[in-house]
C-alpha positions in Angstrom: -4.0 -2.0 26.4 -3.7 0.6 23.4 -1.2 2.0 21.5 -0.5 5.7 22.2 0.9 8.3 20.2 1.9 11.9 21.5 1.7 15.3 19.3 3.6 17.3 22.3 2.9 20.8 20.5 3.9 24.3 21.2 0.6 25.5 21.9 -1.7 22.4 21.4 -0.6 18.9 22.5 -3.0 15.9 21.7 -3.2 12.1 22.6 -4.4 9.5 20.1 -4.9 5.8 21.0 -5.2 2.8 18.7 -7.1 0.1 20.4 -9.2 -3.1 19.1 -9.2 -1.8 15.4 -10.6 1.8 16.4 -8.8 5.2 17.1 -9.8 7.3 20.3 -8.9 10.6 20.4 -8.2 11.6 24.1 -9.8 14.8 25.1 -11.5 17.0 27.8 -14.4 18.0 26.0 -15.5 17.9 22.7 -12.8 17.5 19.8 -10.2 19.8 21.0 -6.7 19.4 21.7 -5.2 19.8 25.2 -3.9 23.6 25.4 -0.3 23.1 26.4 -0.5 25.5 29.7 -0.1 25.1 33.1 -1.5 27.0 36.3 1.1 27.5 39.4 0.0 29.3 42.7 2.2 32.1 43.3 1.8 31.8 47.1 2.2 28.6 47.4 4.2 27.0 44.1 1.7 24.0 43.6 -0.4 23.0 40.4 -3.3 24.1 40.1 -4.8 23.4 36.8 -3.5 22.2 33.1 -4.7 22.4 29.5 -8.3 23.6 28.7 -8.9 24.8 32.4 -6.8 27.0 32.2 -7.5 28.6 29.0 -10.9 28.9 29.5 -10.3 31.0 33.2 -7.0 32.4 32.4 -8.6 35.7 33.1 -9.9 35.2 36.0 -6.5 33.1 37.2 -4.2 35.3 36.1 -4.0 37.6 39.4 -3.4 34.4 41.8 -2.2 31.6 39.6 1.4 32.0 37.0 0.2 31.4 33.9 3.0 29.2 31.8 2.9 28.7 28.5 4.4 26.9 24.8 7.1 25.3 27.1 8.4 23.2 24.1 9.7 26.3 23.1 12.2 26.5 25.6 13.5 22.8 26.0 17.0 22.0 26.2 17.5 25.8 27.6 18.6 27.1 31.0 15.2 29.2 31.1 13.5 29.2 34.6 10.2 30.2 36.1 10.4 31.9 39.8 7.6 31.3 41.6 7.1 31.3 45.3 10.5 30.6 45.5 10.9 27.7 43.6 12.7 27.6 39.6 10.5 25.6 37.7 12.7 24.5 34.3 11.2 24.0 30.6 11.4 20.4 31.5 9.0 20.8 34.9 6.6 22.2 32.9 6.7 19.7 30.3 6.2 16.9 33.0 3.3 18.8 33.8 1.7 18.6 30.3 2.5 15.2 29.9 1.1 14.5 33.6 -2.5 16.1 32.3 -2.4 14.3 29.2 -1.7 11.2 31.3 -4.8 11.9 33.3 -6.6 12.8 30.8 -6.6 9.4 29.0 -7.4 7.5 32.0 -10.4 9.7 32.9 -11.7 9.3 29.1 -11.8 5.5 29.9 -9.5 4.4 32.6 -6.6 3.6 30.7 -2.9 3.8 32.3 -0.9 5.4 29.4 2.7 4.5 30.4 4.1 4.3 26.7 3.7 6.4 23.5 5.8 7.1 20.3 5.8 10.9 20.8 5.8 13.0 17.7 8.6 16.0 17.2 10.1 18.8 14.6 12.5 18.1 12.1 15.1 18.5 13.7 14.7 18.4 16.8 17.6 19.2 18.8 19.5 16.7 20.9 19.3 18.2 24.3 15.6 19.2 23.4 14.6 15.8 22.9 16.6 14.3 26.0 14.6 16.6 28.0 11.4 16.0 26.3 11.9 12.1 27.5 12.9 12.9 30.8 9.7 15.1 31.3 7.9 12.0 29.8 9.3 9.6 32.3 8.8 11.6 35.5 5.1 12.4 34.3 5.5 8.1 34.7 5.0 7.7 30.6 7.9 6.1 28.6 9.1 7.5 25.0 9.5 4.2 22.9 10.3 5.7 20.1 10.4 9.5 18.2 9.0 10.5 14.9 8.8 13.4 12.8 6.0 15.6 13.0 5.5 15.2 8.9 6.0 11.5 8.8 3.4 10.7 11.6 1.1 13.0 9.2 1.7 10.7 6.4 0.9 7.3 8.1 -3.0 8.9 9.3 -3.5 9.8 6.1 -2.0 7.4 3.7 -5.1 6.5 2.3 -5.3 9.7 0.6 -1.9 10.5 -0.4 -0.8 6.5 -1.5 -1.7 6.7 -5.1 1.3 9.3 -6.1 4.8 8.3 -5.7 6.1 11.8 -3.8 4.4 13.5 -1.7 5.5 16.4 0.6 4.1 17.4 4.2 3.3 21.4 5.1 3.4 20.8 8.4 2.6 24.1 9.7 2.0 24.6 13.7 2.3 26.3 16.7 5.8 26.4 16.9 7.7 25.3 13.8 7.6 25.0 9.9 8.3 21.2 9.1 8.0 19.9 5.6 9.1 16.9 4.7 9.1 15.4 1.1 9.2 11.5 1.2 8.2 8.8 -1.4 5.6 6.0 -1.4 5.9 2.6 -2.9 3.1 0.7 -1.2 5.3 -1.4 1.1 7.0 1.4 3.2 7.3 5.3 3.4 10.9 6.7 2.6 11.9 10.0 4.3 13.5 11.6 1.2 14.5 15.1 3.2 12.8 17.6 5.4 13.6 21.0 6.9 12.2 23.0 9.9 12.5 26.4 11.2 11.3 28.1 14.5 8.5 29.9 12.6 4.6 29.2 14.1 1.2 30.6 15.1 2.9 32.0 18.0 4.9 34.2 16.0 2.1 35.0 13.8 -0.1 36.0 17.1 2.4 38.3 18.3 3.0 39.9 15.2 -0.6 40.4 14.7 -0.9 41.6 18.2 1.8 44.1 17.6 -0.4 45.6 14.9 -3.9 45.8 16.9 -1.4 47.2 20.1 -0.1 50.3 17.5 -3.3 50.8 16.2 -4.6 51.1 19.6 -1.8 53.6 20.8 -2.6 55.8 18.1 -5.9 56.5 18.9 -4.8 56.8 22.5 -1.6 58.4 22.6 0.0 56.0 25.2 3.5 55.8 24.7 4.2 52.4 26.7 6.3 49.9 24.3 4.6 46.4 23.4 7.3 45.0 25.1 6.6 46.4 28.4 3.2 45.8 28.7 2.0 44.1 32.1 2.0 40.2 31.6 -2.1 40.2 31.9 -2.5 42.6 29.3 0.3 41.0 26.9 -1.1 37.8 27.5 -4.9 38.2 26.9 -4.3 40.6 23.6 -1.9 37.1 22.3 -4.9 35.2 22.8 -7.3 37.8 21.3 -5.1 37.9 18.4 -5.1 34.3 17.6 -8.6 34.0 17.5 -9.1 36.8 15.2 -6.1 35.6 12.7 -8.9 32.0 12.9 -11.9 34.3 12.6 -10.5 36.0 9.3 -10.3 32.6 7.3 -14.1 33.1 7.5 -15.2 36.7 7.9 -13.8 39.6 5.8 -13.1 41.4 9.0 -12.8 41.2 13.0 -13.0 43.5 15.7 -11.2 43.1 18.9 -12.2 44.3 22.0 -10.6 43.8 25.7 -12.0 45.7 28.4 -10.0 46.6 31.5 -7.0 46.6 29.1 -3.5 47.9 30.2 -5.0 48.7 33.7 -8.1 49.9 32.9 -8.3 51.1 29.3 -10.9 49.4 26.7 -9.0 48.1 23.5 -10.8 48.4 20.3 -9.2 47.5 17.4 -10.6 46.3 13.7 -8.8 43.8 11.6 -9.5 42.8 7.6 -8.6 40.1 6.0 -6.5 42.0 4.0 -4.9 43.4 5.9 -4.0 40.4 7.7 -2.5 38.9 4.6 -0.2 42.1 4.2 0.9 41.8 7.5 1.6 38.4 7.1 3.1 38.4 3.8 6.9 38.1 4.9 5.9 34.8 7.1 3.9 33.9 3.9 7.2 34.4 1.5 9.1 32.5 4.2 7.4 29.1 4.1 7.1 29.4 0.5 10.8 29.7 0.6 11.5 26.6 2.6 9.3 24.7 0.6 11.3 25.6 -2.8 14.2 24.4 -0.7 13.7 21.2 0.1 12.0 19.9 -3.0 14.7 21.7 -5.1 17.7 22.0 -2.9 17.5 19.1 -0.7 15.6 16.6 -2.4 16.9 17.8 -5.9 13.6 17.2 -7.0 11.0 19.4 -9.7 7.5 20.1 -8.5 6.4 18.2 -11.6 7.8 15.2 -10.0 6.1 15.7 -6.4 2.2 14.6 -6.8 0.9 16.0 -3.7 1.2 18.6 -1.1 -0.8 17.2 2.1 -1.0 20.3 4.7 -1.6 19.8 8.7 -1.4 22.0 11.6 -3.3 24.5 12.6 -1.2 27.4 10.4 -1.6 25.5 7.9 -5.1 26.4 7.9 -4.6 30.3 7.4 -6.9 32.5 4.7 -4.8 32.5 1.5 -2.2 30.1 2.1 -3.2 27.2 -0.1 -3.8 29.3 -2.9 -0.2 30.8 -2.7 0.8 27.4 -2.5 -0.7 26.1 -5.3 0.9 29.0 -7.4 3.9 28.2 -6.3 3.3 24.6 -7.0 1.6 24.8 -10.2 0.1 21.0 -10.7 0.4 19.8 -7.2 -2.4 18.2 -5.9 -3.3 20.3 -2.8 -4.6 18.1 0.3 -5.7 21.1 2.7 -6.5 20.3 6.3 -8.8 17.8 7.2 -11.2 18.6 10.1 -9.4 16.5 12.6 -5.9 18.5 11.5 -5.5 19.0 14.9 -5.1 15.1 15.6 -3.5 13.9 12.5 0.2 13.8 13.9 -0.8 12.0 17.5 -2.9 9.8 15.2 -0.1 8.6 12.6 2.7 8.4 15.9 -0.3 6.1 18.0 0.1 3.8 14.6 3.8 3.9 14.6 3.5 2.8 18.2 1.6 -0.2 17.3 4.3 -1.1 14.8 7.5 -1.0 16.6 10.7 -1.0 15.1 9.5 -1.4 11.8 12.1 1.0 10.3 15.2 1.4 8.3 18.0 4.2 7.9 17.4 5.8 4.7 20.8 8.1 5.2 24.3 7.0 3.9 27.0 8.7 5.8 30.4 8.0 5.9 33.9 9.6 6.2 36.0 11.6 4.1 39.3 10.3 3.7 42.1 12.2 2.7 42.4 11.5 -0.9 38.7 12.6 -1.4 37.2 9.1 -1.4 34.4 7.8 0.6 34.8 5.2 3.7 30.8 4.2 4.7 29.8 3.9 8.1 25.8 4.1 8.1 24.0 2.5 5.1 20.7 3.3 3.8 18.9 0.2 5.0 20.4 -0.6 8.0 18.5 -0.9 11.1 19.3 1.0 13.9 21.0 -1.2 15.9 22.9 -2.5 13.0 24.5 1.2 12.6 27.3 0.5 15.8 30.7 0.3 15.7 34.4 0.9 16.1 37.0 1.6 13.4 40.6 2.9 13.7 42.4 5.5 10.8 45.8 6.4 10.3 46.9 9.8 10.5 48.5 10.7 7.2 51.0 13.8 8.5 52.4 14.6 11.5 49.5 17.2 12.8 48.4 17.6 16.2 44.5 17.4 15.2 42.8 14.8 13.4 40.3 16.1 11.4 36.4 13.9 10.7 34.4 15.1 8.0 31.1 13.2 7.6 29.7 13.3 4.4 26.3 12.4 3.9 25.6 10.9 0.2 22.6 9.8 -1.9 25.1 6.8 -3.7 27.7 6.0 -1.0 30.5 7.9 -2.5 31.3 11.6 -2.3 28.6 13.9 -4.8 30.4 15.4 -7.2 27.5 17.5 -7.9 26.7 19.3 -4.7 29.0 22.0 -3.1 31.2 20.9 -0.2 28.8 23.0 2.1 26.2 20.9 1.0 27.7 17.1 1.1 29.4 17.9 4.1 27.1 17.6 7.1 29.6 17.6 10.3 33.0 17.9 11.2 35.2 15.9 14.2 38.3 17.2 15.7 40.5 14.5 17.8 44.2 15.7 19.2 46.9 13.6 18.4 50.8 13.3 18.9 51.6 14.1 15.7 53.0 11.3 14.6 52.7 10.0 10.6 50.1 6.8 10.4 49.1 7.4 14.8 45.8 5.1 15.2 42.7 7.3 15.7 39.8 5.0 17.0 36.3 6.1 16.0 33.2 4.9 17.4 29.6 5.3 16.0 26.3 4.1 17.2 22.7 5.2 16.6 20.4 5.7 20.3 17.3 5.9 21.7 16.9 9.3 20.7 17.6 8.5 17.1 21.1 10.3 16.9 23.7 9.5 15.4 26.7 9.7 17.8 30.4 9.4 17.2 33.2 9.7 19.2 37.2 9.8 18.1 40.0 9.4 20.3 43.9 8.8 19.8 45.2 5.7 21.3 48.4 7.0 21.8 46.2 9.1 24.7 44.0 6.7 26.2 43.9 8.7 29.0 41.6 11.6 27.0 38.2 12.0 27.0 37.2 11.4 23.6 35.9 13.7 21.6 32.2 14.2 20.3 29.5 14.5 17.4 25.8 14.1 16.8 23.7 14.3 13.8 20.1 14.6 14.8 18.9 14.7 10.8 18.6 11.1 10.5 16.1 9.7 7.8 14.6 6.7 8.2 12.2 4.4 6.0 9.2 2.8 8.0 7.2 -0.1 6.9 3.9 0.1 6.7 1.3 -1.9 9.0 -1.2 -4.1 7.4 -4.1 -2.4 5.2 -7.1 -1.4 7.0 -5.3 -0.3 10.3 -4.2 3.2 9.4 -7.5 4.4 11.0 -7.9 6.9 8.5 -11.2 7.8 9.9 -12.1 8.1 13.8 
């Protein structure tokens, strides 16, 4: 059997497999990725069709069939689908892109995939990614591990990036901004700090379907909102609009025209490139702005000291991006995406599954105690199942709340040089009696998800529920597999 890695994306989600030295990408035909979409009846609340089939006839199904769509996006929400009176949940929908990907690989070449290392954002949010694995699981395929989107990037192509010592990811998708800046010393890859927003080509399709929708009322005089638009209508213009924002990375301009539009009126609309690139400019400014903040904010780091930029995803690939980039970046090496972009991050997660457990934290976090010094409680370096325990503290006055700050720090002491704001990445409040030195017990461990959890109770009330915290920011340093299997080419 392979190993399998999972790029579950907001409008894309691909499957990579490592097996007997050689990469297979998993896929219905061609190259491409599997659209994330799924097909319901709306008589009779059954599946229909996933992925590409339903991209390619979502015209024709749209009339009998729901069409869902991006349900990453909604994860971890109490969003619901009605249809033929049945509430299908973010997490239904993601079994059912999980179930096609499933099927998918076996009918490439009758392999059962029942475990992956699935790929996710920065960030990704705790009850986002418990649902995520309980999609996985009832689509019969377990999550053995998580990775950043950005990291699994770095693994599939470390053989371009390994000769600098810092490199950052532009992971740029259909959902999220991730970029990551982490260091390389030829034995392992150091997560150094990251940051993601909910900003994708999604958010650049509708805005540039916003555009061709205005410039179509005013040659028309309709006075019907964008908003309230009949699903078909939205929904076909969103995918006419992504293709043109691809289209203009290669032609100067593109027209788009939909027939039978808005119940029955032809849409004709004509797109440059630049005006695409003034209607994308704020989106533009945006990324640029994350990426001066974690190199210089987060990471503390010059651009002189960052030798390459390596860029995935499919935004990533947008007309007159890399060259703001560079401008920004000055000397920066600029890797721009490859080809097989769209496979990279399934790629690097399919090689993290074939390595498992070959990571370290590369966080310290601790407490604050009262007089301002630092008590450790997760060490860079520590394996995950090394970071557990139980400690008890002494409350110092006789309050009724005893107050956790968790302090994340580079040296394992509280940073003088960064504002509290910025050391300080989480605060715990337990009740308490009220008595001077009354025992507080804290417990931390790291799980399955890769979140750090701690919990903080007074043991003069055993009887209380005790009280919670997560930090899903974790960074971690991962080990590299021998030379010659990061499959750099498929």
């Amino acid at each position: 059997m392979g190993y399998f890695g999972i790029d579950f994306g907001t409008t894309n989600s691909a499957t990579m497999e490592l097996f007997n030295n050689q990469a297979i990408l998993h896929s219905e035909k061609g190259q491409k990725p599997f659209p994330s979409l799924v097909a319901i009846d709306k008589v009779t609340g059954e599946v229909v069709a996933r992925g590409l089939e339903v991209r390619e006839n979502r015209n024709s199904y749209q009339e009998k069939y729901e069409i869902i769509s991006s349900p990453k996006s909604y994860l971890g929400t109490n969003h619901k689908w009605s249809i033929a009176n049945k509430d299908w949940t973010p997490t239904d929908i993601a079994r059912e892109i999980f179930t096609g990907l499933k099927k998918m690989a076996w009918q490439s070449r009758s392999v059962d995939m029942n475990e992956a290392v699935v790929a996710i954002p920065v960030g990704f949010a705790p009850e986002k990614r418990r649902a995520l694995r309980k999609a996985a699981k009832e689509a019969g395929i377990e999550i053995n591990s998580f990775v950043s989107e950005p990291t699994a990037a770095i693994f599939k192509n470390y053989e371009q990036v390994r000769r600098w010592r810092n490199c950052v990811v532009f992971d740029w998708g259909g959902g999220t901004l991730d970029i990551s800046v982490v260091e390389m010393n030829g034995e392992n890859i150091k997560e150094i700090d990251a940051v993601g927003i909910q900003l994708g080509g999604d958010n650049l399709d509708r805005k540039i379907a916003e555009w061709v929708y205005e410039d179509h009322i005013r040659k028309t005089g309709d006075t019907l909102p964008f908003h309230e638009l009949d699903s078909e209508s939205m929904d076909i213009l969103l995918v006419r609009s992504e293709e043109a924002k691809c289209d203009l990375g290669e032609e100067e301009e593109r027209t788009i025209i939909i027939p039978g539009f808005n119940k029955g009126e032809l849409l004709r609309s004509t797109i440059t490139r630049s005006q695409l690139l003034d209607l994308l400019k704020d989106e533009y400014n945006k990324a640029l702005d994350e990426l001066h903040k974690v190199v210089s904010l987060k990471a503390r780091m010059s651009f002189e000291e960052i030798g390459c930029i390596l860029m995935v995803g499919g935004s990533s690939k947008l007309v007159g991006l890399q060259e703001r980039i560079q401008e920004k970046t000055k000397n920066c090496q600029i890797i721009p995406p490859s080809s097989s972009a769209d496979w990279d991050v399934a790629h690097g997660a399919s090689i993290l599954s074939s390595t498992p457990g070959n990571y370290l934290i590369a966080d310290n976090i601790g407490v604050e105690l009262s007089d301002g010094t630092y008590f450790p409680l997760v060490n860079s370096g520590d394996t995950t199942k090394a970071c557990e325990g139980s400690l008890n503290f002494g409350v110092v006055d006789d309050v009724e709340t005893a107050c956790f700050n968790f302090i994340k720090s580079e040296n394992g002491r509280p940073d003088s040089t960064m504002s509290r704001s910025a050391r300080t990445i989480g605060t715990l409040l337990a009740p308490c009696n009220g008595f001077v030195n009354e025992s507080i017990e804290l417990k931390y461990s790291i799980d399955d998800n890769l979140f750090l959890n701690i919990t903080a109770r007074s043991n003069f009330r055993d009887k209380e529920k005790y009280k919670h915290w997560e930090y899903g920011e974790l960074l971690f340093t991962y080990d590299l597999p021998p030379r010659g299997e990061y499959f750099d080419n498929e």
